[in-house]
DOZA-699334 format. One line per 10 residues: their letters; for each residue x, y negated, z negated of C-alpha. Coordinates in nm, 2 decimals, padded with zeros to 4 digits. Layout:
<sites>
a	X:Y:Z ~ ...
</sites>
This chain:
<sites>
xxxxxxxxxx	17.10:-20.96:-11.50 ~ 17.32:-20.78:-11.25 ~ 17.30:-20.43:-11.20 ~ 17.55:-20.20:-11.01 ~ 17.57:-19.84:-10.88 ~ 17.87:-19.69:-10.80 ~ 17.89:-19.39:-10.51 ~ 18.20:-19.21:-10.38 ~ 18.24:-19.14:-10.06 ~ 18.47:-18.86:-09.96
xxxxxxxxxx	18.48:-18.86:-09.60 ~ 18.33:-19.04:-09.29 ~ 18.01:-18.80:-09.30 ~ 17.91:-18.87:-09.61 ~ 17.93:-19.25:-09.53 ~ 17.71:-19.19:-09.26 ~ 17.46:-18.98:-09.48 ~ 17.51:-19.33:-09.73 ~ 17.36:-19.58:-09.43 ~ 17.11:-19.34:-09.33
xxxxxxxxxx	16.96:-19.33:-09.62 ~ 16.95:-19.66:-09.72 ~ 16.85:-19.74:-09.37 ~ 16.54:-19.52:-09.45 ~ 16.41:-19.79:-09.74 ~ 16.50:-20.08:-09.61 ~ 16.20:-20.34:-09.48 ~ 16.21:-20.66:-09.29 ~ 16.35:-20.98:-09.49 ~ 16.60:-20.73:-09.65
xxxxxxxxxx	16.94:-20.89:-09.65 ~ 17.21:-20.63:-09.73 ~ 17.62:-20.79:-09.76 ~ 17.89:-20.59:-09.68 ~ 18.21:-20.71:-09.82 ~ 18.58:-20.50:-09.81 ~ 18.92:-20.57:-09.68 ~ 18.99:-20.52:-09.35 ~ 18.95:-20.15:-09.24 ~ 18.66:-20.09:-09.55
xxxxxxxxxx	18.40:-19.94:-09.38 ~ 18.15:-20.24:-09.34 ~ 18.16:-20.17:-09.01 ~ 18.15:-19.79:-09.05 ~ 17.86:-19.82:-09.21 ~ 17.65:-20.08:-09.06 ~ 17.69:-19.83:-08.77 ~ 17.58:-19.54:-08.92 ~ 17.26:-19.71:-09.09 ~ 17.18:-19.93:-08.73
xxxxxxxxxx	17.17:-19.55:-08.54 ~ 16.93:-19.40:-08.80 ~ 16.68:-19.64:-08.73 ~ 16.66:-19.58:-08.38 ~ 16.42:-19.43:-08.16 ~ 16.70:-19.37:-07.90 ~ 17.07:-19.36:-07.94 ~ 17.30:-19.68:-07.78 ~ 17.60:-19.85:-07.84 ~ 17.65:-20.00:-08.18
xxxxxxxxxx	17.93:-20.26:-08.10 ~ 18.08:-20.45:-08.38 ~ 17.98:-20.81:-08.33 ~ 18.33:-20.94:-08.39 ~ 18.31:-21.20:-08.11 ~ 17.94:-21.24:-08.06 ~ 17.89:-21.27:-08.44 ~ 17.56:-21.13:-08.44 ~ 17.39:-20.82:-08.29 ~ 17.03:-20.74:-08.29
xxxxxxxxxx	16.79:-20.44:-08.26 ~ 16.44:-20.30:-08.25 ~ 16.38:-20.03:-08.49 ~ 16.12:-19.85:-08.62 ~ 16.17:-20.04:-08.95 ~ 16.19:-20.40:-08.75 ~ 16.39:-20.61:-08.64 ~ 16.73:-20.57:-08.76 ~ 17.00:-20.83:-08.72 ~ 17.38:-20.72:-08.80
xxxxxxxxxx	17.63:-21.01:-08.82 ~ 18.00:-21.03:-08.86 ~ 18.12:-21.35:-09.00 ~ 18.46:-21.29:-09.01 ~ 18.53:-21.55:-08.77 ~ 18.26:-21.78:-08.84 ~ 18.43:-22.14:-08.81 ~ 18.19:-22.30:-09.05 ~ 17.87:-22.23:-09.23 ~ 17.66:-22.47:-09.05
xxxxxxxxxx	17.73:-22.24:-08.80 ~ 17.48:-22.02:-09.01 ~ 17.20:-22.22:-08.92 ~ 17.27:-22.25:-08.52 ~ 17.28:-21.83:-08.53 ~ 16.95:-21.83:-08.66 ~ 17.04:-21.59:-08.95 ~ 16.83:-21.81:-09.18 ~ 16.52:-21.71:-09.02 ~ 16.61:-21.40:-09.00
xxxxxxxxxx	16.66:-21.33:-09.39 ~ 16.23:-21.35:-09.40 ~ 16.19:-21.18:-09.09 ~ 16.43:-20.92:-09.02 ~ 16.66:-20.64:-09.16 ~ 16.97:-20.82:-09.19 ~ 17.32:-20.65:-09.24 ~ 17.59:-20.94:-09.34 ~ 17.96:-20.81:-09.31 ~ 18.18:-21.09:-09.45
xxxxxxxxxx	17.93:-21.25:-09.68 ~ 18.18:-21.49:-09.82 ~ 18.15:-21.73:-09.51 ~ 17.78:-21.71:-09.57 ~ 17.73:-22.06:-09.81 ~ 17.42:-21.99:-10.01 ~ 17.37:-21.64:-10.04 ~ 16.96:-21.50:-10.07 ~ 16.89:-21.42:-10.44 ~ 16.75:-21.06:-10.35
xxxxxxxxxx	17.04:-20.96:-10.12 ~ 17.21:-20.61:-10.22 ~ 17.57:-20.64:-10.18 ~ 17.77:-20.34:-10.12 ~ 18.19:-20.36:-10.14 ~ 18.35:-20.11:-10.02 ~ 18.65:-20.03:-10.07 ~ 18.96:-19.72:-09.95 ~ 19.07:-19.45:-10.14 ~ 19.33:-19.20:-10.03
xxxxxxxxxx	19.07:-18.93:-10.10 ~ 18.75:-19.11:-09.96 ~ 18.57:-19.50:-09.99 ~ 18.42:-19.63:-10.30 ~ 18.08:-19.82:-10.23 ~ 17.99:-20.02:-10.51 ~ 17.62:-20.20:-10.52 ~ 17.48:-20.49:-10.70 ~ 17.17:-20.67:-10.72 ~ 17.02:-20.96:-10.92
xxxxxxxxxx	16.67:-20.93:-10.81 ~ 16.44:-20.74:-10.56 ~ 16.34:-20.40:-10.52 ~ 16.66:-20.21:-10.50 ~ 16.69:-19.99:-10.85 ~ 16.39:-19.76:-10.71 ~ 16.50:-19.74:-10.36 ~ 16.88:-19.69:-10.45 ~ 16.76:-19.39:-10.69 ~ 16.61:-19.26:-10.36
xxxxx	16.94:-19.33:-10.15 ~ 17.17:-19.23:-10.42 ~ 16.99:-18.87:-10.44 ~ 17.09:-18.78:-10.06 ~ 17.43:-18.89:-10.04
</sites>
């Protein structure tokens, strides 16, 4: 059964209070999918959730063109892709991204080009509001309805 949680977002600071705290309960082999048009806030966010888990602060670029970015946090390993341009999803398999979903903290913007998605991902859409973003999650399985009642309570 899918379950869903809806937050509103009002402005760019509360998005970043969003990724920080679900930065804080996230654990390696965690694979969280950011969908949204262009524009959304995948990227936004990814940001925001990448910095709260470092020890020191550097560069978050999007990884557009490389297609995937990795850091060392004090969570793990964390490993944010972009997939927008992803030509094909064998392509999946050469980035390594496989691996990573048992190893690492992985942040997936563009899930759709992903193929086979991992049962206990949480996706997150986000979508633009004249007054603010709409984040809406949704699992199937995993962990994620006590840890998002822990997000949920600081955004």
């Amino acid at each position: 059964m899918v379950s869903n949680l809806a937050l509103f977002l009002p402005a760019p600071e509360a998005t970043d209070r969003f990724g920080a705290a679900l930065g804080s309960v996230l654990r390696p082999g965690d694979v969280v999918l950011l969908s949204g048009d262009v524009g959304a806030g995948k990227t936004h966010l990814a940001r925001a959730l990448i910095t709260s888990l470092l020890d020191a602060p550097e560069d978050i670029p999007s990884p557009t063109f490389t297609l995937v970015q990795t850091y060392d946090t004090r969570s793990g390993a964390l490993w944010h892709a972009d997939l927008y341009r992803l030509g094909d999803t064998s392509e999946i398999e050469e980035l390594g991204l496989t691996e990573a979903f048992d190893t690492a903290i992985c942040l997936i913007e563009w899930p759709d080009r992903l193929g086979d998605v991992p049962e206990s991902a949480l996706c997150i859409h986000l979508e633009t509001h004249a007054d603010g973003r709409q984040a809406t999650l949704s699992w199937d399985h995993g962990p994620w309805a006590d840890r998002l009642t822990e997000v949920s309570a600081h955004v």
